[in-house]
C-alpha positions as CSV (number, residue, x, y, z in Angstrom):
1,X,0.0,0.0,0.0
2,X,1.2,3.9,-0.5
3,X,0.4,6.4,1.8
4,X,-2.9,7.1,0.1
5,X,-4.4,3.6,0.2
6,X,-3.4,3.2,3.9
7,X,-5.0,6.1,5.1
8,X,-8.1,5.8,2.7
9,X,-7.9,1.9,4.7
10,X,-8.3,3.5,8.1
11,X,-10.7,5.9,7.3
12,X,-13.2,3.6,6.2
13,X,-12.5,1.1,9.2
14,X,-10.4,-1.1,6.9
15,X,-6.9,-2.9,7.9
16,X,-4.0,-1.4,5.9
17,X,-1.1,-3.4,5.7
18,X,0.6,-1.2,8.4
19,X,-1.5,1.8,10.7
20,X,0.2,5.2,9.8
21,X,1.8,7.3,12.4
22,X,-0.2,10.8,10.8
23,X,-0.5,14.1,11.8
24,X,-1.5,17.5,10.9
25,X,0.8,20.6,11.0
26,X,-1.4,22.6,13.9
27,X,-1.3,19.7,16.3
28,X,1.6,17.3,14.6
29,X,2.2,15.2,17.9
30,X,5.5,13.0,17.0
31,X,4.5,12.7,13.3
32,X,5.3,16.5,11.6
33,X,8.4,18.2,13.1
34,X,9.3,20.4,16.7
35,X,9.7,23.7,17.3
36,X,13.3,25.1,17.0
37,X,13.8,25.2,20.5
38,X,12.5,21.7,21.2
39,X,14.2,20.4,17.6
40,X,17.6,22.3,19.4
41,X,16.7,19.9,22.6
42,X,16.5,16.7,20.6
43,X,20.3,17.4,19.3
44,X,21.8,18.1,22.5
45,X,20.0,14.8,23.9
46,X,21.0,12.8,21.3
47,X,19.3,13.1,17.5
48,X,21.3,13.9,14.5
49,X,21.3,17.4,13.4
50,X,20.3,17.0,10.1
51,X,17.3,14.9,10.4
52,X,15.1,17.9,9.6
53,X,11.5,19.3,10.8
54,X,12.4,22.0,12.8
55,X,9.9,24.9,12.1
56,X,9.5,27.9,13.6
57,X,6.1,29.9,14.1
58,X,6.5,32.5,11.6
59,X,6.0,29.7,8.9
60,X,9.8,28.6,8.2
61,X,10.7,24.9,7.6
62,X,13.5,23.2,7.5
63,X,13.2,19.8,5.7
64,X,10.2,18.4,6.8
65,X,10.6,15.2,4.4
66,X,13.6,14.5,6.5
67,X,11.9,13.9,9.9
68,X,9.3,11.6,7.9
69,X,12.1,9.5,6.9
70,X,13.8,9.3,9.9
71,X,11.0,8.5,12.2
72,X,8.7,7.2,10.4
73,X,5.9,9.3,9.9
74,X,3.2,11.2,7.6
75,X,1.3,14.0,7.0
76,X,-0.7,14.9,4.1
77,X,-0.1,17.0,0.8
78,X,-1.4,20.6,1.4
79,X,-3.1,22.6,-0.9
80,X,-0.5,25.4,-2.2
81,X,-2.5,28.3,-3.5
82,X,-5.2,30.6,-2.9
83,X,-7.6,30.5,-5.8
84,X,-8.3,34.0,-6.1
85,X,-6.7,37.4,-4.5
86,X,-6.2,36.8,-1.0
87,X,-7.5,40.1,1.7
88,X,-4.9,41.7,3.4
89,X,-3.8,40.8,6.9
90,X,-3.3,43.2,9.5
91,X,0.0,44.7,9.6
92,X,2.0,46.2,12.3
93,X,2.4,50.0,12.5
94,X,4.1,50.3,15.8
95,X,6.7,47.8,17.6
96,X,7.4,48.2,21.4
97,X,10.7,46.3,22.6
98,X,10.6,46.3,26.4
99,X,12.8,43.8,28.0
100,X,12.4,40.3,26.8
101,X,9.0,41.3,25.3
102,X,7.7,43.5,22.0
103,X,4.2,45.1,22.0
104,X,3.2,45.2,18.8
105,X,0.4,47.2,17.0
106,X,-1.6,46.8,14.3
107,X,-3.7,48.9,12.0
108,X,-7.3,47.4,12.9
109,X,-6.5,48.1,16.6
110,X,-5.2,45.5,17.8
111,X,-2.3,45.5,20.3
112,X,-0.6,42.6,21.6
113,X,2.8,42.1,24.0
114,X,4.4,38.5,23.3
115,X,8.2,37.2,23.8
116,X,10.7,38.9,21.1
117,X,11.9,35.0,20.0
118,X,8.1,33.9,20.1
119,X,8.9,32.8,16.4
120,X,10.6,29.8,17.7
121,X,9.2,29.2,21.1
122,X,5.7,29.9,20.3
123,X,3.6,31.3,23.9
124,X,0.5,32.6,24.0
125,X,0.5,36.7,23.1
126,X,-1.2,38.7,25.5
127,X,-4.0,40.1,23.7
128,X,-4.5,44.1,24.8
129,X,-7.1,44.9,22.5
130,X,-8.2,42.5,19.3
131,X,-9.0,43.4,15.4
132,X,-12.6,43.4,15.9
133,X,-14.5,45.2,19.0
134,X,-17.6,46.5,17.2
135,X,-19.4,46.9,14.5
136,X,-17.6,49.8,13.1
137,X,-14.1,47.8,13.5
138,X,-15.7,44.6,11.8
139,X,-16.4,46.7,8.8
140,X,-12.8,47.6,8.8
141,X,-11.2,44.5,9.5
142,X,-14.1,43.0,6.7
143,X,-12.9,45.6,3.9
144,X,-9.3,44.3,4.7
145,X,-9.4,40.8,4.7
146,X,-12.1,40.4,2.1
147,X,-10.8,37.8,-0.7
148,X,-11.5,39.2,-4.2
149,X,-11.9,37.9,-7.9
150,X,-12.6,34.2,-7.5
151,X,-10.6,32.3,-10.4
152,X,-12.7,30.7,-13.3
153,X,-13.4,27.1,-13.2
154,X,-10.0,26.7,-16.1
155,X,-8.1,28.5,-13.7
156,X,-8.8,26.2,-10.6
157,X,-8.5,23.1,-13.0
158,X,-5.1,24.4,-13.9
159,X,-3.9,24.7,-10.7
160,X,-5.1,21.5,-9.4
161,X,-3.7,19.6,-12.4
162,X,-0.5,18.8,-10.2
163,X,-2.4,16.6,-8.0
164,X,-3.4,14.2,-10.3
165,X,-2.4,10.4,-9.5
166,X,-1.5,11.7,-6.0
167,X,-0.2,8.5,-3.6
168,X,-0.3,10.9,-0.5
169,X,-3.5,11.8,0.9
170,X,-4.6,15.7,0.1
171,X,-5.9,18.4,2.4
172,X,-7.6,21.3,2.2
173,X,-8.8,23.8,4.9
174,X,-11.7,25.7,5.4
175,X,-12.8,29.1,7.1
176,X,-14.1,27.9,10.5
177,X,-16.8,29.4,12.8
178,X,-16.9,30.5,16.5
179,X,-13.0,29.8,17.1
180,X,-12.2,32.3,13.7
181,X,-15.0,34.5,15.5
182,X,-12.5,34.2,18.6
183,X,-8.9,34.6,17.1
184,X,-10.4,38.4,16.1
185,X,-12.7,38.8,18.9
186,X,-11.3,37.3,22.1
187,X,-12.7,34.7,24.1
188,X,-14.8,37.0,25.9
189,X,-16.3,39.1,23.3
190,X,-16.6,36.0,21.2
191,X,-18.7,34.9,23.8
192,X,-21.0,37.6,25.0
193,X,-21.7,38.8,21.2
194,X,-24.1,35.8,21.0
195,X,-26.4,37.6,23.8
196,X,-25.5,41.2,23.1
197,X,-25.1,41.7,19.5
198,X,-26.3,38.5,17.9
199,X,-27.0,39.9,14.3
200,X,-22.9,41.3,14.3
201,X,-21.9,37.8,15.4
202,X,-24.3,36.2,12.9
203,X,-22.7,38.7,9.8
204,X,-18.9,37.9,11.6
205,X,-19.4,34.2,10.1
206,X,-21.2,34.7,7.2
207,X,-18.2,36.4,6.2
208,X,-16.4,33.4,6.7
209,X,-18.1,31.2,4.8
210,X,-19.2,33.3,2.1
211,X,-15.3,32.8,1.5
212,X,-15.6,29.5,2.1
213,X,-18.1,29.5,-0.8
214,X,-17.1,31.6,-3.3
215,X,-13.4,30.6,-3.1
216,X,-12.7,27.0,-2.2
217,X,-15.8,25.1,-2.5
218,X,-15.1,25.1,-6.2
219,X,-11.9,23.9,-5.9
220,X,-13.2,21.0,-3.6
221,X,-15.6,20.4,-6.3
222,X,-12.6,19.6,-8.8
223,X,-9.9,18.6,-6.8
224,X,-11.7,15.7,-4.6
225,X,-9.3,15.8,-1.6
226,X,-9.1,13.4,0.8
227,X,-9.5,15.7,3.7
228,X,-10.9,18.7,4.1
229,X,-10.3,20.2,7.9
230,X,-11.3,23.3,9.9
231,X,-9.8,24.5,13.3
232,X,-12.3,26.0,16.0
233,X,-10.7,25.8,19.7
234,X,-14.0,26.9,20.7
235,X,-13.5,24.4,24.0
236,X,-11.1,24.4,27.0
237,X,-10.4,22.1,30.0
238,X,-13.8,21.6,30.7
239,X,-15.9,21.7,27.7
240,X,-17.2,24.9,25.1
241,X,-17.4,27.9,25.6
242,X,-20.6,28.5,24.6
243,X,-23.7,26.3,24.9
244,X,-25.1,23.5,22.6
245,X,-28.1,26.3,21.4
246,X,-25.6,28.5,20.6
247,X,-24.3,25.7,18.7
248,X,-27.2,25.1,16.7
249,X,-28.1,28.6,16.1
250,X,-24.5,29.9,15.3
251,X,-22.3,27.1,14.0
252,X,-24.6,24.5,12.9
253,X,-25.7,25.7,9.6
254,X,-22.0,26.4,8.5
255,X,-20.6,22.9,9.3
256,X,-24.1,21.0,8.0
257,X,-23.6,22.7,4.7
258,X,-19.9,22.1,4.5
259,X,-20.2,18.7,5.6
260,X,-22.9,18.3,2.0
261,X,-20.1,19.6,0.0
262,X,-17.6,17.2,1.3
263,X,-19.9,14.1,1.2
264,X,-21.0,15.0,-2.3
265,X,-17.1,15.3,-3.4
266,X,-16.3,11.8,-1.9
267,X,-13.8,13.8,0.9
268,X,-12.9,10.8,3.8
269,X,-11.8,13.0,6.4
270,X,-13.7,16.1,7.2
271,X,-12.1,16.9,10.9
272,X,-12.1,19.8,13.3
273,X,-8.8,20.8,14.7
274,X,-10.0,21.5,18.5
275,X,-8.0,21.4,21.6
276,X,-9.4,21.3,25.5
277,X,-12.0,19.1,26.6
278,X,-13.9,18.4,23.4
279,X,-16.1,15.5,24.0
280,X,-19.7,17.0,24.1
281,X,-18.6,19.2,20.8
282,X,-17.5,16.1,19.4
283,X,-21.7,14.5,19.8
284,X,-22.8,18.0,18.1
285,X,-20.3,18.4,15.1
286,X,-20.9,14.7,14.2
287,X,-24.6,15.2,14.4
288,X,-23.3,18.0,11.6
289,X,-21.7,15.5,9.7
290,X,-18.1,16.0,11.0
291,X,-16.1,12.8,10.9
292,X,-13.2,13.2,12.6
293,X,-11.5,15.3,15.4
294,X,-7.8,16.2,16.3
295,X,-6.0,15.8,18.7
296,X,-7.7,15.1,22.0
297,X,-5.7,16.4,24.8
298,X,-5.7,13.8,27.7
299,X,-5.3,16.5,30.4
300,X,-8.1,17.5,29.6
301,X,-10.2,14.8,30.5
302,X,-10.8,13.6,27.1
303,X,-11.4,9.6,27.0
304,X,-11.0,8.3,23.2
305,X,-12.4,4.2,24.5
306,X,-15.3,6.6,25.7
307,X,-15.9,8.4,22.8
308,X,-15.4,4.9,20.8
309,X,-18.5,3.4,22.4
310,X,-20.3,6.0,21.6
311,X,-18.8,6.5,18.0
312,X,-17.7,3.4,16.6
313,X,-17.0,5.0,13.3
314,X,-15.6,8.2,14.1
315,X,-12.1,8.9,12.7
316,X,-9.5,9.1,16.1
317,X,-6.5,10.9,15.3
318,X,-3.8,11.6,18.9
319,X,-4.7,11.0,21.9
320,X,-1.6,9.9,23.8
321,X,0.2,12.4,26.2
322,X,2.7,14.4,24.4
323,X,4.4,14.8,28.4
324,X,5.4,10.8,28.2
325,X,8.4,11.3,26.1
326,X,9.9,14.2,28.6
327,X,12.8,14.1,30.7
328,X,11.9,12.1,33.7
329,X,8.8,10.8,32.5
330,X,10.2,8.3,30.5
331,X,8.5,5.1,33.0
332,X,4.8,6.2,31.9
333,X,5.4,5.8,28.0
334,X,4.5,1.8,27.9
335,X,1.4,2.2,30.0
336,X,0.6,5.1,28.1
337,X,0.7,3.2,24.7
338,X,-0.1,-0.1,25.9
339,X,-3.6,0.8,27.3
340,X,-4.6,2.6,24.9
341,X,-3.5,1.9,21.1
342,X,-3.8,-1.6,20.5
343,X,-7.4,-1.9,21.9
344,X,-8.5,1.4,19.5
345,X,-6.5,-0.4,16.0
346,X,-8.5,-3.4,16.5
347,X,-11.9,-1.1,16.6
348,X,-10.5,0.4,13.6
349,X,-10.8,4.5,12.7
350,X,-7.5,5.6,14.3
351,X,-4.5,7.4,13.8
352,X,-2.6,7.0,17.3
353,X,-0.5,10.2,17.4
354,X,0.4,12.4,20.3
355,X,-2.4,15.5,21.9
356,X,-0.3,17.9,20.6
357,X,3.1,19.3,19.8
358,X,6.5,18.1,21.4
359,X,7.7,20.1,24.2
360,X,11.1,21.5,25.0
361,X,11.6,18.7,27.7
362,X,11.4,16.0,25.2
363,X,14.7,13.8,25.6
364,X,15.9,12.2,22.6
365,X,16.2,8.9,24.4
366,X,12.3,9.2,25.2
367,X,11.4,9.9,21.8
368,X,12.9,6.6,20.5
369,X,11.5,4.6,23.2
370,X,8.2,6.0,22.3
371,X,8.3,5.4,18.6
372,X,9.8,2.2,18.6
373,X,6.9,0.4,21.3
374,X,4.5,2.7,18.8
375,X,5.9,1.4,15.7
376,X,5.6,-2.1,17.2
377,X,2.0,-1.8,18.0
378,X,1.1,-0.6,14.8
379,X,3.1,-3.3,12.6
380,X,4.6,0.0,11.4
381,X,8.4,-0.3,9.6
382,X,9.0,2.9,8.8
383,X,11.9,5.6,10.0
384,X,15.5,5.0,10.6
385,X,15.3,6.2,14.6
386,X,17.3,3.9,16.5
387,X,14.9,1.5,17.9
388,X,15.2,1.1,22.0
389,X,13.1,-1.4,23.4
């Protein structure tokens, strides 16, 4: 099998001839790259410095291919062009340096103070003020960002032709709805907009998905991918932020109509990207038609045998805590796999990966033990790690 067939076989609840060790680029666990910081980490424990995937925030990559190779993983083929002219992004107009930390500010408003290096050793930002805080500053930030002159159905065929007789999988992402609502809002306005000022909240994501619309659900149309994703974050450690009749009033209609798009267009995958205790949003977006959700983050609670029972054919991708594989915690990494992997591969519809990304405590030494007892479980040969057992 090539990477295509194998994760077409676990999609459907088939048995590939190995189980993939996949991963997206927002939550990549062990299978898409570290961090420079944490890559950095990994060399002085013990990992050759040329293996690749070390990224930093700001979008540079260093050879991703090369950490595939070397330990064994995959991630899918991304879609590499905008069909259309893009909006603008904000853009900074005034820069801050105080100590170890910049405040920048931007020319919708918004101000934020985060670490000068948080390129590579991505934390939080604190938010002062954010893009949108109105109605007047959503009509700003709207005029920006607003995508312009879709391309013709010749120029999206075009510009697809390169995927043709693809062996990887292929993704493509979508505008999302309350967590997009959040990046420019904040959590709280994002929150109390659904009581105060429903109708701006209401015209916040039909902006989205009139994008959504107008730009990429043609080129789902001709391109067929594989999987088709969205990222929200709309919950935290103990569930949403927002209740499940907000839900239905606010979200709902978005991820029902872009679930008809993918189903018509044969898409496998169509997976929100969510991190926090997720669980209850996971019953609503696959009453939606949402089949799959990344990564499930076990300190927050999340159980995936739980969410098995009461899915059996949801697609699982994560799961497993990123925090075995650090310094000292090294012991919990068997237990951790052991109880949990090889009773999901035999129910079929997962990708075991880890909840998130790998943290600057990772030890070399821990990351092979990890991957070779995960490898093992999964019948998996790949990568050229040296296997500790």
């Amino acid at each position: 099998m090539n990477d295509l067939e194998r994760f077409l076989a676990v999609c459907h609840g088939e048995k590939p001839d190995f189980v993939p060790i996949f991963g997206f680029f927002e939550a990549p666990g062990m299978a898409g790259g570290v961090m420079e910081k944490t890559y950095d980490r990994l060399v002085e424990t013990g990992m050759p410095r040329d293996v690749g995937g070390s990224f930093s925030y700001n979008g540079r990559v260093y050879n991703m291919q090369g950490w595939y190779d070397y330990w064994g993983t995959t991630a899918p083929l991304e879609i590499d062009f905008f069909p259309g002219e893009p909006g603008r992004w904000p853009s900074v107009v005034e820069s801050q340096e105080e100590g170890e930390y910049v405040t920048l500010t931007f020319d919708t408003g918004k101000v934020i103070r985060q670490l000068k290096e948080n390129d590579v050793t991505y934390s939080m930002p604190d938010f002062i003020t954010y893009d949108i805080r109105d109605r007047e500053s959503f009509e700003y930030y709207k005029e920006l960002a607003q995508a312009k002159n879709p391309w013709t159905k010749e120029q999206i065929a075009a510009a697809c032709e390169k995927f043709k007789g693809r062996t990887q999988p292929l993704r493509l992402h979508l505008r999302g709805t309350w967590g997009d609502m959040r990046e420019l809002m904040g959590p709280v306005m994002a929150s109390t907009v659904l009581y105060d000022d429903p109708q701006l909240a209401h015209d916040v994501l039909d902006f989205f998905q009139e994008e959504n619309r107008r730009f990429w659900f043609p080129v789902i149309e001709c391109l067929k991918p594989e999987i088709v994703t969205i990222s929200e974050d709309f919950c935290y450690n103990h569930g949403m932020f927002f209740s499940p009749e907000h839900f239905e009033e606010f979200c709902a209609p978005q991820y029902r109509e872009d679930a008809r798009v993918c189903r018509e267009n044969g898409v496998a995958m169509f997976a929100v990207d969510c991190d926090g205790f997720v669980e209850r949003a996971a019953d609503l977006l696959a009453d939606c038609g949402v089949n799959a959700m990344f990564p499930w983050e076990v300190k927050a609670g999340n159980d995936l045998a739980r969410v098995r029972e009461k899915h059996p054919d949801f697609i699982l991708m994560g799961g497993l805590e990123k925090e075995c594989i650090n310094e000292g915690n090294e012991g919990t990494i068997e237990h951790e796999i052991l109880s949990k992997v090889p009773p999901l591969l035999q129910k079929g519809y997962y990708f075991p990966n880890g909840d998130h990304g790998i943290q600057p405590l990772v030890t070399f030494e821990g990351m092979c033990r990890f991957m070779t007892l995960l490898h093992d479980v999964c019948g998996n040969p790949m990568g050229k790690f040296p296997r500790i057992r």
